[in-house]
Biopython code that builds the backbone (N, CA, C, O; Angstrom):
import numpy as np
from Bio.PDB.StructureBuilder import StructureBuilder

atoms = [
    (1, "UNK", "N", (119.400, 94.288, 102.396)),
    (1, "UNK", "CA", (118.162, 93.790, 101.841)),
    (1, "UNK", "C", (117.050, 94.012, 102.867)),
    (1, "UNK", "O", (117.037, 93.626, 104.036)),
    (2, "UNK", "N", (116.088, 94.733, 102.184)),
    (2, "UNK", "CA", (114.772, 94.952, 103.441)),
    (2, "UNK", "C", (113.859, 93.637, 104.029)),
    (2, "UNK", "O", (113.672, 92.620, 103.361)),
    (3, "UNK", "N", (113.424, 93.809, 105.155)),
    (3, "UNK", "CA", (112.508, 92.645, 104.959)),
    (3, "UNK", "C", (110.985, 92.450, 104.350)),
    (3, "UNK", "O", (110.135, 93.317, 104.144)),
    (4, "UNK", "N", (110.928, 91.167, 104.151)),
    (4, "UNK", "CA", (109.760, 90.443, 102.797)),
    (4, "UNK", "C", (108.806, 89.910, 103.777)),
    (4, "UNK", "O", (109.121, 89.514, 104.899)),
    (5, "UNK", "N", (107.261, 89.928, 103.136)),
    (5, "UNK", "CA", (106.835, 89.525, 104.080)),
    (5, "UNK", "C", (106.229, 88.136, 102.571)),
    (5, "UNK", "O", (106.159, 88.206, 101.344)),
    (6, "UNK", "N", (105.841, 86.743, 103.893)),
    (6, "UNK", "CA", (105.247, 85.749, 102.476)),
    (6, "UNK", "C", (104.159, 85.378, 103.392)),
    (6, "UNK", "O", (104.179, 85.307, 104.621)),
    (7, "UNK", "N", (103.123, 85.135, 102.489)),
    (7, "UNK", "CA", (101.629, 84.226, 102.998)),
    (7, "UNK", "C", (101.972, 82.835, 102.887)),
    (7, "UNK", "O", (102.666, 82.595, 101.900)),
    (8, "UNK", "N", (101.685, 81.833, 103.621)),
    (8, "UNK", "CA", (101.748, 80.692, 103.285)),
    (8, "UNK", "C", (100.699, 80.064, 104.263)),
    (8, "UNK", "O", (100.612, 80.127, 105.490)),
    (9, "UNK", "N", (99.701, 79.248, 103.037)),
    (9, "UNK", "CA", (98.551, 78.351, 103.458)),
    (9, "UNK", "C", (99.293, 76.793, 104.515)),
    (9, "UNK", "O", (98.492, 76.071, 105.108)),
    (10, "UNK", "N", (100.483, 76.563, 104.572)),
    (10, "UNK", "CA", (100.702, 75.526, 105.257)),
    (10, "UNK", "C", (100.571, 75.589, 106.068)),
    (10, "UNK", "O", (100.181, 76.609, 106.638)),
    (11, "UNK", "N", (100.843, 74.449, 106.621)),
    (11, "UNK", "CA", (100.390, 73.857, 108.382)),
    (11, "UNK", "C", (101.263, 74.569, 109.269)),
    (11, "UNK", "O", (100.774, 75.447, 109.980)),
    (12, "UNK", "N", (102.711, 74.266, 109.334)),
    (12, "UNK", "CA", (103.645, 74.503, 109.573)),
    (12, "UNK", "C", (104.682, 75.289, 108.897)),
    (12, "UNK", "O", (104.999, 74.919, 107.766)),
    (13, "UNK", "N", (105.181, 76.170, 109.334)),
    (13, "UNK", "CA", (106.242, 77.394, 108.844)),
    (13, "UNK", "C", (106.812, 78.051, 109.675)),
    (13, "UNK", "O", (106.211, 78.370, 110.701)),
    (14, "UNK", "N", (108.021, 78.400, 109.473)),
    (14, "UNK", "CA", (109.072, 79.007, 109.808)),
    (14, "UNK", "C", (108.556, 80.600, 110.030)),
    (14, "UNK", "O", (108.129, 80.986, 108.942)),
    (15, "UNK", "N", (108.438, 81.703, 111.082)),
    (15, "UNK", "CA", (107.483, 82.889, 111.092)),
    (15, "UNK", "C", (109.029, 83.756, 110.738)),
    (15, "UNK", "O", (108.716, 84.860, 110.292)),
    (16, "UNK", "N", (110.732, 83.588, 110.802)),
    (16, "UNK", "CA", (111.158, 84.469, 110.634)),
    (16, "UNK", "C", (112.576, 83.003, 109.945)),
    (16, "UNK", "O", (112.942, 81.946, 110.458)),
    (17, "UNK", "N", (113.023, 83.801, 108.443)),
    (17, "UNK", "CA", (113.756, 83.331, 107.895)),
    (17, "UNK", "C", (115.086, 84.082, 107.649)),
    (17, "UNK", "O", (114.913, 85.009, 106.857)),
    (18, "UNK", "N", (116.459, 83.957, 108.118)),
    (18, "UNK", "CA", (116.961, 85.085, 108.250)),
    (18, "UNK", "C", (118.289, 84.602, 107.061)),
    (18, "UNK", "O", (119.439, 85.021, 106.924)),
    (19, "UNK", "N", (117.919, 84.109, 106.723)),
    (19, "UNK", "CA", (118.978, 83.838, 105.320)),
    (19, "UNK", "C", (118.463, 84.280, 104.050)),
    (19, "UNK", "O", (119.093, 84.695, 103.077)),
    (20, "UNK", "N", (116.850, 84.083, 104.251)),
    (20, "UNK", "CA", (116.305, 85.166, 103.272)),
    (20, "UNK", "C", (115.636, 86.583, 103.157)),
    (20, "UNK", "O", (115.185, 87.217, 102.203)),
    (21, "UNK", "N", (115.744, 86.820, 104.442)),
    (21, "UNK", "CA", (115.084, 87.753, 105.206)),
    (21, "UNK", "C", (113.825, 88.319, 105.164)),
    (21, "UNK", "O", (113.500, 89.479, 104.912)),
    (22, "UNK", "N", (112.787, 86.817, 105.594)),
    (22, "UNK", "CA", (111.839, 86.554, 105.253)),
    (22, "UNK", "C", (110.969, 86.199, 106.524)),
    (22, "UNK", "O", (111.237, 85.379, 107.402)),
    (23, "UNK", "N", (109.402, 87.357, 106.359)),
    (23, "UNK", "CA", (109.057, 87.035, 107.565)),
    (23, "UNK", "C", (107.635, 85.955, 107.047)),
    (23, "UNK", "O", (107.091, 86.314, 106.003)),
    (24, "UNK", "N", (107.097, 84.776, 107.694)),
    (24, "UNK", "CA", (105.731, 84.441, 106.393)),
    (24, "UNK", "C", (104.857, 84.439, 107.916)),
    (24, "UNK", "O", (105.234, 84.446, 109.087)),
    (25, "UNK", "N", (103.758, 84.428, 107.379)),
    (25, "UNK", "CA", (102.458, 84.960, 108.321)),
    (25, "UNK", "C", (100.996, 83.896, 107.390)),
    (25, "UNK", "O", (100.936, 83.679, 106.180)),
    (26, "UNK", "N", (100.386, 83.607, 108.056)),
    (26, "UNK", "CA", (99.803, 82.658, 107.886)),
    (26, "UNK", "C", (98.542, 83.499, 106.893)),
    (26, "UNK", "O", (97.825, 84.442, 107.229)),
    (27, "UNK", "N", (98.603, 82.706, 105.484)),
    (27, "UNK", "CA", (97.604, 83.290, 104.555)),
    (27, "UNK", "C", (96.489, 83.254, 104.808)),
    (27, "UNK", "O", (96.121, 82.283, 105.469)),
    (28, "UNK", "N", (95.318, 84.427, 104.345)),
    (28, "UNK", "CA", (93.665, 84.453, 104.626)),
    (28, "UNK", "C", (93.799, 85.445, 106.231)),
    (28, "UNK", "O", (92.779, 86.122, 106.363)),
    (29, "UNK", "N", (94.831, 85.650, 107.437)),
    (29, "UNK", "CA", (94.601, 86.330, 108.165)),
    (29, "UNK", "C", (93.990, 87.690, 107.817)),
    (29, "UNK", "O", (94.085, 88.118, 106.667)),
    (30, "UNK", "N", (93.425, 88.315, 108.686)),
    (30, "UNK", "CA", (92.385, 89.577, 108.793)),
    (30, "UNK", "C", (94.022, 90.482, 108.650)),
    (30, "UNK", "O", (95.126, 90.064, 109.000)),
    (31, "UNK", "N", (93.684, 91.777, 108.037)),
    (31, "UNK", "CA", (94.804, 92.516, 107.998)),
    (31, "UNK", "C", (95.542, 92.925, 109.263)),
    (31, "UNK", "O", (96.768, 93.037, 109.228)),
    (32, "UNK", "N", (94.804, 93.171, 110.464)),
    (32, "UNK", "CA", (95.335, 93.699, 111.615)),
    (32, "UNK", "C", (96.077, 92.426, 112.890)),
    (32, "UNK", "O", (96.822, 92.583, 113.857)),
    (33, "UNK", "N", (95.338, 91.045, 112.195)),
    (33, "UNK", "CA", (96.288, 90.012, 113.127)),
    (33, "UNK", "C", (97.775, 89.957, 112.074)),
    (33, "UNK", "O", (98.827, 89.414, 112.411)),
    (34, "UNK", "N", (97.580, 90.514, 111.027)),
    (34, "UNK", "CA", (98.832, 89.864, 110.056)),
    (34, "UNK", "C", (99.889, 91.014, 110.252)),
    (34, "UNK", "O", (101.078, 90.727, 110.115)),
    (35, "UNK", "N", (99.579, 92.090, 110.514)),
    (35, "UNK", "CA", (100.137, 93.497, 111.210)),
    (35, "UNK", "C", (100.553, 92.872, 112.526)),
    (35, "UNK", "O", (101.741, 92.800, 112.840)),
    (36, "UNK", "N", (99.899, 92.571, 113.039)),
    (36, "UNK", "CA", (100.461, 92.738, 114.612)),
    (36, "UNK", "C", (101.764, 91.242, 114.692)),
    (36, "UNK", "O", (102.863, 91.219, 115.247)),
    (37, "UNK", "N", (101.141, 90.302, 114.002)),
    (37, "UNK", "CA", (102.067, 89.392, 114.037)),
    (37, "UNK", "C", (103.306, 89.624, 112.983)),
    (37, "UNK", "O", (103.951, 88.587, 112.826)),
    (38, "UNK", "N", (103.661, 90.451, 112.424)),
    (38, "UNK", "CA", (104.808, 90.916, 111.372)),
    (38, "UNK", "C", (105.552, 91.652, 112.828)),
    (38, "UNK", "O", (106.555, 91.243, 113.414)),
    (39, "UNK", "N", (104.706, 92.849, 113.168)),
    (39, "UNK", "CA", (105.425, 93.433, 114.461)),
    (39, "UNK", "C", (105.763, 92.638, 115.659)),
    (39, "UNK", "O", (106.590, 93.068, 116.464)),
    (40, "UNK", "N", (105.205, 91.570, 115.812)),
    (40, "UNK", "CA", (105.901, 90.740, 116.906)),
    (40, "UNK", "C", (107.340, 90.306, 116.616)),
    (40, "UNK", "O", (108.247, 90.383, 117.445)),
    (41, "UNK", "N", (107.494, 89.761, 115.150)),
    (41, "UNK", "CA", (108.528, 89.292, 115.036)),
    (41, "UNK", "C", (109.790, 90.390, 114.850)),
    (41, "UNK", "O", (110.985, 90.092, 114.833)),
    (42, "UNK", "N", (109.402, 91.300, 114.759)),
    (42, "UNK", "CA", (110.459, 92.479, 114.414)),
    (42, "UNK", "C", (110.489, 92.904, 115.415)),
    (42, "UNK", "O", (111.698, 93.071, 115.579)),
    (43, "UNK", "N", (109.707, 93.440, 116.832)),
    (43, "UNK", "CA", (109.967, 93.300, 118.076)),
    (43, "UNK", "C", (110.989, 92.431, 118.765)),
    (43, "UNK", "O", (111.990, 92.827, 119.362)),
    (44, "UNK", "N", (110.559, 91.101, 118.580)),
    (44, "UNK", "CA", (111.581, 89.726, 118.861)),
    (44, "UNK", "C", (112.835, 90.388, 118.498)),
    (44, "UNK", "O", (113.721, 90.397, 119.352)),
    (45, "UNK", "N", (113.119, 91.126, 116.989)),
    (45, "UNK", "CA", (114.372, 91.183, 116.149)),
    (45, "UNK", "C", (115.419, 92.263, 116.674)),
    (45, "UNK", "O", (116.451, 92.702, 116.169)),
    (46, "UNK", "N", (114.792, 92.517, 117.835)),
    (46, "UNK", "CA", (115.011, 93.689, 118.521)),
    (46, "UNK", "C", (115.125, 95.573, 117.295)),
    (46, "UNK", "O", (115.903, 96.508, 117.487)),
    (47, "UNK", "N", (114.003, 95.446, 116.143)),
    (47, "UNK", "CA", (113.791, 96.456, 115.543)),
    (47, "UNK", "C", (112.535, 97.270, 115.859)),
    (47, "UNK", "O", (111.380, 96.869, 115.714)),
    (48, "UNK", "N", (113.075, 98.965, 116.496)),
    (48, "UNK", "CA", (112.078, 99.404, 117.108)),
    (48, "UNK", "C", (110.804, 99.290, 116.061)),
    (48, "UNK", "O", (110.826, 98.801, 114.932)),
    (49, "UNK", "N", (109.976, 99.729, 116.579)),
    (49, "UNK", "CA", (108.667, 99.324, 115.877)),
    (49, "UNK", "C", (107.615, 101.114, 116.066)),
    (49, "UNK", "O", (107.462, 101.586, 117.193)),
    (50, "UNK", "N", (107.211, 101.619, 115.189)),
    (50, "UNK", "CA", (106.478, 102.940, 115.189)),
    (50, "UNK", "C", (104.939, 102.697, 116.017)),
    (50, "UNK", "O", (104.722, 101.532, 116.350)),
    (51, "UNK", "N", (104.049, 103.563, 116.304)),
    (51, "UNK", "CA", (103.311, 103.136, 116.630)),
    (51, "UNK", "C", (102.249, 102.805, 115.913)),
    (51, "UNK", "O", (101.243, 102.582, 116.586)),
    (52, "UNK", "N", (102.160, 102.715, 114.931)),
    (52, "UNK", "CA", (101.415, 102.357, 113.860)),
    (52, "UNK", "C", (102.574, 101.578, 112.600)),
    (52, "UNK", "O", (103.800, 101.602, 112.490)),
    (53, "UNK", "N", (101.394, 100.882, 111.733)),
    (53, "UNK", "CA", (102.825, 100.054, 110.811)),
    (53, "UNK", "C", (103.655, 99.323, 111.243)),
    (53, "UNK", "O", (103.714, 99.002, 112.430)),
    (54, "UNK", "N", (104.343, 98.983, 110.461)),
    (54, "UNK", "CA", (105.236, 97.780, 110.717)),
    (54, "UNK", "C", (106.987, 98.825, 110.052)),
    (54, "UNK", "O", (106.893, 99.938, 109.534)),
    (55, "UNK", "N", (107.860, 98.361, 110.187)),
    (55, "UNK", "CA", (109.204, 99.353, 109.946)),
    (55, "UNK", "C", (110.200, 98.271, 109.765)),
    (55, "UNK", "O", (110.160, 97.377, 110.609)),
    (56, "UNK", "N", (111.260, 98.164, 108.638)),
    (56, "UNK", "CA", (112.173, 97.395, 108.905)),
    (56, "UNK", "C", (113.453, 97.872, 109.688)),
    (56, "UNK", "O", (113.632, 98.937, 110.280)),
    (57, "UNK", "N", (114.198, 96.921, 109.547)),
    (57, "UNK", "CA", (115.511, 97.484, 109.834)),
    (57, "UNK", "C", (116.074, 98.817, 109.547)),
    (57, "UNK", "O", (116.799, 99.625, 110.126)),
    (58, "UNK", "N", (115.468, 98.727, 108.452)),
    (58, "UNK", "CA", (116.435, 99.990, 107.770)),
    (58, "UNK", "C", (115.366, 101.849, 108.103)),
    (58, "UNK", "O", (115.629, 103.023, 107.842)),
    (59, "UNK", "N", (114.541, 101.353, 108.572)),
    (59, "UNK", "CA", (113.842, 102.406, 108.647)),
    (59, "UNK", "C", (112.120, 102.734, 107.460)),
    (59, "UNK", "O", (111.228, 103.582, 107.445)),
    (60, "UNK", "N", (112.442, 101.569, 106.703)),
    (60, "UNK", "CA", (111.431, 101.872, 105.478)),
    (60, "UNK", "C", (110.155, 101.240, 105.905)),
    (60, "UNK", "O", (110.370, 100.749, 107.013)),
    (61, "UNK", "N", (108.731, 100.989, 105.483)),
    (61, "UNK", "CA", (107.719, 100.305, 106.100)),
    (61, "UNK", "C", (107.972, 99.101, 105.313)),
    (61, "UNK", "O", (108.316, 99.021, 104.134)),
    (62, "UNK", "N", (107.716, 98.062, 106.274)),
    (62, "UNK", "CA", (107.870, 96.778, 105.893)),
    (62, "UNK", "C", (106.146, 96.548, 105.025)),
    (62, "UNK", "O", (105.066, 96.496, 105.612)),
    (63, "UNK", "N", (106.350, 96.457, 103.674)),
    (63, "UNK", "CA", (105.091, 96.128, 102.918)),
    (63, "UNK", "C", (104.377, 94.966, 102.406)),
    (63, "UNK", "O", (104.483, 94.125, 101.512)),
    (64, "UNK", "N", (103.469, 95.345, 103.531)),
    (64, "UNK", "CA", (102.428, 93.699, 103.596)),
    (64, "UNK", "C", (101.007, 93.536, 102.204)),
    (64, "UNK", "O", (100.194, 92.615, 102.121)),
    (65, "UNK", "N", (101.134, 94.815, 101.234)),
    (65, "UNK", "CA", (100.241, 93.692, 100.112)),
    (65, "UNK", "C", (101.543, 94.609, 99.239)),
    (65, "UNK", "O", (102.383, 95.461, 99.529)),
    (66, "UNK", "N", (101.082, 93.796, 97.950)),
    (66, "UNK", "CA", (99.961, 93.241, 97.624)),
    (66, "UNK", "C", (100.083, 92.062, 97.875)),
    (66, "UNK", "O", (101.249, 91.671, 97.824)),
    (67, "UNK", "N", (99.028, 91.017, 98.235)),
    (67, "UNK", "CA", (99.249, 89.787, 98.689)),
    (67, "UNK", "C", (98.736, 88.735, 97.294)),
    (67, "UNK", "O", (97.574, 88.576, 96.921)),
    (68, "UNK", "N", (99.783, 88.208, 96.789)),
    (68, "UNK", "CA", (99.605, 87.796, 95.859)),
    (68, "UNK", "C", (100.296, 86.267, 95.885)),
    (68, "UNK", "O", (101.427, 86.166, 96.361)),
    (69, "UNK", "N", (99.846, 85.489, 95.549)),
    (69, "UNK", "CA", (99.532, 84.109, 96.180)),
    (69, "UNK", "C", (101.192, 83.562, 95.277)),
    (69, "UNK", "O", (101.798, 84.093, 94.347)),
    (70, "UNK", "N", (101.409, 82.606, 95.886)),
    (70, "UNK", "CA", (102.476, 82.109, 95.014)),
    (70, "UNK", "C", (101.753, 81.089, 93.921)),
    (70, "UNK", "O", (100.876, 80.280, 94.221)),
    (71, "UNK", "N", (102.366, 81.316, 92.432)),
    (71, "UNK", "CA", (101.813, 80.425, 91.510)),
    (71, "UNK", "C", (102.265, 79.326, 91.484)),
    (71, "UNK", "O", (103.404, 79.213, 91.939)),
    (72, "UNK", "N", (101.553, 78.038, 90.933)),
    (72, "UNK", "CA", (101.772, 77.229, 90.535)),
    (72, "UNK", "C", (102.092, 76.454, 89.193)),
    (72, "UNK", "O", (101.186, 75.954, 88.527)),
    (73, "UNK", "N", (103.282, 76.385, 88.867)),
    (73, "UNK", "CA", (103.388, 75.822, 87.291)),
    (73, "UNK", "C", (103.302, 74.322, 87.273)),
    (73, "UNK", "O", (103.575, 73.508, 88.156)),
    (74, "UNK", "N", (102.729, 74.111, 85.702)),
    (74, "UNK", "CA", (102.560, 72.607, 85.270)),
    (74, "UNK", "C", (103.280, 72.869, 84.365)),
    (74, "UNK", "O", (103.632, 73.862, 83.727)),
    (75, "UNK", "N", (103.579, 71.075, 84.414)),
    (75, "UNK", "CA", (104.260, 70.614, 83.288)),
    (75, "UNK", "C", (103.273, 70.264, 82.137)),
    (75, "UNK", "O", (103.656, 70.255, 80.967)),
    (76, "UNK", "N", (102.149, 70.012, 82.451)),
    (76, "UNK", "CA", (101.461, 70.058, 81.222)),
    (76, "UNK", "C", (100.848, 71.502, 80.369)),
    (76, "UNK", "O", (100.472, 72.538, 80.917)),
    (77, "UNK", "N", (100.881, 71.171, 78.622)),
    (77, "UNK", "CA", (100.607, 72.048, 77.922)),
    (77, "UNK", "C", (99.446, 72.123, 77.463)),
    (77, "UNK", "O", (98.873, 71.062, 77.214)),
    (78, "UNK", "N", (98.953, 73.036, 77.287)),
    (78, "UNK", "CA", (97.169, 73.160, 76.757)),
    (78, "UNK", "C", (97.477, 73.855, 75.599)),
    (78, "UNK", "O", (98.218, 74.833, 75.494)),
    (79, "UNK", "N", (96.712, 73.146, 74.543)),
    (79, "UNK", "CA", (96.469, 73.957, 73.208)),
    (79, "UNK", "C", (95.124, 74.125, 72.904)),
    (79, "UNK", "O", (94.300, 73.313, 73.324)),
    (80, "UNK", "N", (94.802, 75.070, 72.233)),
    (80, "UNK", "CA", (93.193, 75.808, 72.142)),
    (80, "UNK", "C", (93.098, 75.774, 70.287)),
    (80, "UNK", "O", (92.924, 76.665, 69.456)),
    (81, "UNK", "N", (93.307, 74.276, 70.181)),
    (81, "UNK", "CA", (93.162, 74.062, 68.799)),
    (81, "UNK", "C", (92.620, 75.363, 67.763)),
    (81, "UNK", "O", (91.673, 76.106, 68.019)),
    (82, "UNK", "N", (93.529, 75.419, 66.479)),
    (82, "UNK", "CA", (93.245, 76.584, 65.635)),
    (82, "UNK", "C", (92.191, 75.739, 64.011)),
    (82, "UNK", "O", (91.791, 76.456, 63.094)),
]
sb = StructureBuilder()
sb.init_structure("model")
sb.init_model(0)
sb.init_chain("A")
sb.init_seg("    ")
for serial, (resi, resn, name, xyz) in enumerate(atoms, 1):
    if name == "N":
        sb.init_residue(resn, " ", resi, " ")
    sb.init_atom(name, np.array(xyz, "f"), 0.0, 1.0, " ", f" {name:<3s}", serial, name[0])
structure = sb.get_structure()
């Protein structure tokens, strides 16, 4: 399984999840701190790193958008009366 990258607006988070193989990087960062901090942790992972991009394990680029927010579901229903 390649690695995932997740945005998350919280306070606190986990930067490398290895049961899901999940790296999360703090949402709203500028593209090039969210790059460099994906490559830190894959550095850490001891996975060489290109000089440009980010690379997983396996050799493929680790792909940081589209950045698409996690949704939120309700339990409530809306009807748009007919």
């Amino acid at each position: 399984m390649c690695i995932r990258v997740h945005y998350s607006s919280a306070a606190s988070y986990v930067p490398w999840d290895s049961e899901r193989v999940i790296i999360t990087v703090p949402a709203g960062c500028p593209w090039l701190v969210t790059v460099g901090a994906v490559r830190a942790v894959l550095t850490q992972l001891d996975i060489p790193q290109p000089r440009f991009g980010a690379r997983c394990f396996c050799g493929e680029p680790v792909r940081l958008l589209p950045r698409v927010p996690k949704q939120r579901r309700s339990e409530q229903v809306m009807s748009h009366g007919a």
